[in-house]
Short mmCIF file of the C-alpha atoms (twelve columns), coordinates in Angstrom:
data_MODEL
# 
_entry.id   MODEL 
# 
loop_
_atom_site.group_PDB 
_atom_site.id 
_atom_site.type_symbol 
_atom_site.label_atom_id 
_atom_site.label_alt_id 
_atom_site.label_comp_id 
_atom_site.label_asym_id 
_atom_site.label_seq_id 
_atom_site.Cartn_x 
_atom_site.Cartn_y 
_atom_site.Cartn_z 
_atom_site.pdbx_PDB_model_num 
ATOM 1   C CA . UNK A 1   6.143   -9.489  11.045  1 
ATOM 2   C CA . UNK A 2   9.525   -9.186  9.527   1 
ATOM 3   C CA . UNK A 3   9.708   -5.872  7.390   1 
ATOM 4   C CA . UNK A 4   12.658  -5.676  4.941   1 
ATOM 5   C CA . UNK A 5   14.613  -2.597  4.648   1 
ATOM 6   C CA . UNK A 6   12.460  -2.105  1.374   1 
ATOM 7   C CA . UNK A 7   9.748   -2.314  3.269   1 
ATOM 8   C CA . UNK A 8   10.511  0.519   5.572   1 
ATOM 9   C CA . UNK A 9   11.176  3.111   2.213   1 
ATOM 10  C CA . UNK A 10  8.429   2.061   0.578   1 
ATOM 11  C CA . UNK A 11  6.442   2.967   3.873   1 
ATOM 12  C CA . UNK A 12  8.304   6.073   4.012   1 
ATOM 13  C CA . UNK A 13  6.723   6.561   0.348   1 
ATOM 14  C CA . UNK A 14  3.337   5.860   0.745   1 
ATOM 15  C CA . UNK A 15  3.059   8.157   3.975   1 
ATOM 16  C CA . UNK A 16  4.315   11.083  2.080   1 
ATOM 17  C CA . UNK A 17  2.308   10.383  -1.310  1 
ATOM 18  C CA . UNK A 18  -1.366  9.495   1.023   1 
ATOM 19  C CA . UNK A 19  -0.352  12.854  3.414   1 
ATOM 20  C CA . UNK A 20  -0.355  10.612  6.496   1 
ATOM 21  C CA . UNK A 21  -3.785  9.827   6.014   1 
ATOM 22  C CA . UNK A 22  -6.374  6.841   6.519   1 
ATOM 23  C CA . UNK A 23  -7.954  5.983   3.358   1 
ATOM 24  C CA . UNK A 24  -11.121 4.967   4.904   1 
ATOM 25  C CA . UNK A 25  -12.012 6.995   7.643   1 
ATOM 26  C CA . UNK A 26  -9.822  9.980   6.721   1 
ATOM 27  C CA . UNK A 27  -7.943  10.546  10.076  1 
ATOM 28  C CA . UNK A 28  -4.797  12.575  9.642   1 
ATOM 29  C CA . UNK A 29  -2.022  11.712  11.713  1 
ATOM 30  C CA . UNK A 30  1.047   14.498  12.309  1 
ATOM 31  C CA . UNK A 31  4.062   12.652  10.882  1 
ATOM 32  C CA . UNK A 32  5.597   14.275  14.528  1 
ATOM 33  C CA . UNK A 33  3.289   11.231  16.430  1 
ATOM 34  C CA . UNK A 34  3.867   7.317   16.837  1 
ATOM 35  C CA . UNK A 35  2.792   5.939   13.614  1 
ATOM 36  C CA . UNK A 36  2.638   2.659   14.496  1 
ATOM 37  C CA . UNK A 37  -1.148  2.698   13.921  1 
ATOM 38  C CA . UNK A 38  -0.994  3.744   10.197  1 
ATOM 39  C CA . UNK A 39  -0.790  0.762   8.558   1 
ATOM 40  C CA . UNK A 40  0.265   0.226   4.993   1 
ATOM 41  C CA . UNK A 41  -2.059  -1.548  3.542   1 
ATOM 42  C CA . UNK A 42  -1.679  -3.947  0.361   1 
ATOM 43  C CA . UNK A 43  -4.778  -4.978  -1.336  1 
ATOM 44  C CA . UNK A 44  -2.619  -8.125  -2.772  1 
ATOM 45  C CA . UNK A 45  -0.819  -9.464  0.160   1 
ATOM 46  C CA . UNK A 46  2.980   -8.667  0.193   1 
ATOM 47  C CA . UNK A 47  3.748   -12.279 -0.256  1 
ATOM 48  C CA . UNK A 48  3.070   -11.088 -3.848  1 
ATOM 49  C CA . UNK A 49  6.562   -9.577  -5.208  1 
ATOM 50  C CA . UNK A 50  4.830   -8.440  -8.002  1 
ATOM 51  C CA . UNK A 51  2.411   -6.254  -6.204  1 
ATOM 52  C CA . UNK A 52  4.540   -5.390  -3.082  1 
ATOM 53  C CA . UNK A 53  5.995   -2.062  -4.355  1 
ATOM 54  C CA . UNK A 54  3.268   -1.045  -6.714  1 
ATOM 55  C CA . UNK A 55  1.362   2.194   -5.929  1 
ATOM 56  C CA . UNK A 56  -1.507  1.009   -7.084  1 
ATOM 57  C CA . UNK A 57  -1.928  -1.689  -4.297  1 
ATOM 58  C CA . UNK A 58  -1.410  0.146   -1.610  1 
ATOM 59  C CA . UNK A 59  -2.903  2.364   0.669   1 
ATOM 60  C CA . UNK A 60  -2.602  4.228   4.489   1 
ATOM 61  C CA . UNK A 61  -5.342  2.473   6.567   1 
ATOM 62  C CA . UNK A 62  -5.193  3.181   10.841  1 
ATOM 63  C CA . UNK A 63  -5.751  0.302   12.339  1 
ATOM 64  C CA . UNK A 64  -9.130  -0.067  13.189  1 
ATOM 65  C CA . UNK A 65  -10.017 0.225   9.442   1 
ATOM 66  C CA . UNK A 66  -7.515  -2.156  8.586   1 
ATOM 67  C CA . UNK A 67  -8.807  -4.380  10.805  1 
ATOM 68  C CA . UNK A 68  -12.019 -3.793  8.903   1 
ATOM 69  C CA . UNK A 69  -10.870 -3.838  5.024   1 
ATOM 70  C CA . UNK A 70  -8.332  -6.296  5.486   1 
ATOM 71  C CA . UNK A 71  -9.719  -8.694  7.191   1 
ATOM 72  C CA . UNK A 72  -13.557 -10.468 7.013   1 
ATOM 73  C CA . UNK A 73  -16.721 -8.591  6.147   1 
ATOM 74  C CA . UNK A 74  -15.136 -5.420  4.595   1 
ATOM 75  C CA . UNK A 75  -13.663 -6.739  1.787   1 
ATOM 76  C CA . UNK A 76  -16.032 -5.816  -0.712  1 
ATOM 77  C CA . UNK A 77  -15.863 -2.079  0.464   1 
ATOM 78  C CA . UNK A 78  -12.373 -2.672  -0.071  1 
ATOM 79  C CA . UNK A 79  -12.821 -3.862  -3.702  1 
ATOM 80  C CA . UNK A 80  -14.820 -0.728  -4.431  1 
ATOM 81  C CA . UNK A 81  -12.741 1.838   -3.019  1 
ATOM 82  C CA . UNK A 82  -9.743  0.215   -5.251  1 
ATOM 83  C CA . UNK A 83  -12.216 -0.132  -8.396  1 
ATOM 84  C CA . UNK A 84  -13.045 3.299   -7.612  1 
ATOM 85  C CA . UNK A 85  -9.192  4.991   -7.175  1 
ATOM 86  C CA . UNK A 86  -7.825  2.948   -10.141 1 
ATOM 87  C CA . UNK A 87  -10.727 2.184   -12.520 1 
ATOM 88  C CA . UNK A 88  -12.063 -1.195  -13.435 1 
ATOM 89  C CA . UNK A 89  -9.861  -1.748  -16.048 1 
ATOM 90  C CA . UNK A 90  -7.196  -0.280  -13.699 1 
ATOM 91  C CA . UNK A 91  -7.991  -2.692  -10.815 1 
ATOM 92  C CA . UNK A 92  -8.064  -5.283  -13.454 1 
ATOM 93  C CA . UNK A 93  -4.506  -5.001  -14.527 1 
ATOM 94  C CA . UNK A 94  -3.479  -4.768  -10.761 1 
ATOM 95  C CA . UNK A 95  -4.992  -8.429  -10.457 1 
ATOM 96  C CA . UNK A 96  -3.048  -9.522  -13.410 1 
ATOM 97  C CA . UNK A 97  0.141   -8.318  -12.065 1 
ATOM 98  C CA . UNK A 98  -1.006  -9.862  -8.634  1 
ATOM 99  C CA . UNK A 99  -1.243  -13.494 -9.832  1 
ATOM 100 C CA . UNK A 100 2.520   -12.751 -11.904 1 
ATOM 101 C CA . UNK A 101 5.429   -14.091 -10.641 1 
ATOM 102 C CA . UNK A 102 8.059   -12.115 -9.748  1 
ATOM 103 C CA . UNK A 103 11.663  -13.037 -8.139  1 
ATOM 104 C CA . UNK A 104 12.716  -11.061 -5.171  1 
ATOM 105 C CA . UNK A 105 15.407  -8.219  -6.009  1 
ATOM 106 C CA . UNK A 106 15.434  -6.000  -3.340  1 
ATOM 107 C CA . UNK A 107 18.285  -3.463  -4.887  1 
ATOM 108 C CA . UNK A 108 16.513  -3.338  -8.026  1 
ATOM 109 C CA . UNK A 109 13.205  -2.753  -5.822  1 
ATOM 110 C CA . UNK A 110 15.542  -0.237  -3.762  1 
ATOM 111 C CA . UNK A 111 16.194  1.971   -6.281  1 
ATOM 112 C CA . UNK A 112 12.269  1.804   -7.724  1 
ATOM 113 C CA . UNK A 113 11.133  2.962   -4.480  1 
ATOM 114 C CA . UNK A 114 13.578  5.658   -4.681  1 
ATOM 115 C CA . UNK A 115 12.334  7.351   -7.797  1 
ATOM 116 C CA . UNK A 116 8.648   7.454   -6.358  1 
ATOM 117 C CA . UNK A 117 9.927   9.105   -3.323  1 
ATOM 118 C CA . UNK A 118 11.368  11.695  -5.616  1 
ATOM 119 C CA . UNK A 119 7.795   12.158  -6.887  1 
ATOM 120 C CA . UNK A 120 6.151   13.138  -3.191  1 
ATOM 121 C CA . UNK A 121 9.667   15.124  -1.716  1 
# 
């Protein structure tokens, strides 16, 4: 998988703002370690520009639970725990934005992803 330089900040973002922490299982991982088991994960697949850089949509997942909410069986768990963090109606308006189109702009998304890593540094 091809990660854009976007990518990478956002990444950079969501470890900071989740504390370098699984969602599911709650394992904390020392931003000092190989991270390549903390996963970001998107609820709305990052084929979706819409959704690709929204908080909301995201979340730190190690693998093995990634393996288990992203993929088969644990979906529904997955559902809940985003119904739960963002609300029905919040979840709802996620979807919305989810099925949007959106044209790629990565400097516009550049500089978006900057001012929400202002918000966690």
């Amino acid at each position: 998988m091809r990660l854009r330089p976007t990518d990478q900040l956002f990444r950079k973002y969501v470890l900071l703002r989740d504390d370098y922490t699984c969602a599911r299982c709650k394992k904390k991982y020392s931003p000092d370690e190989n991270l390549q088991g903390l996963h970001v994960s998107h609820y709305w697949g990052r084929g979706r520009e819409n959704t690709r850089f929204d908080p909301g949509n995201v979340c730190l997942l190690c693998y093995g639970c990634h393996r288990i909410w992203g993929h088969g069986d644990g979906k529904d768990q997955y559902k809940q725990f985003m119904i739960d963090r963002l609300t029905q109606q919040g979840f709802d308006m996620l979807e919305v934005r989810a099925h949007l189109s959106k044209k790629r702009d990565d400097s516009l998304d550049k500089i978006f992803i900057k001012e929400l890593l202002k918000e966690v540094t």
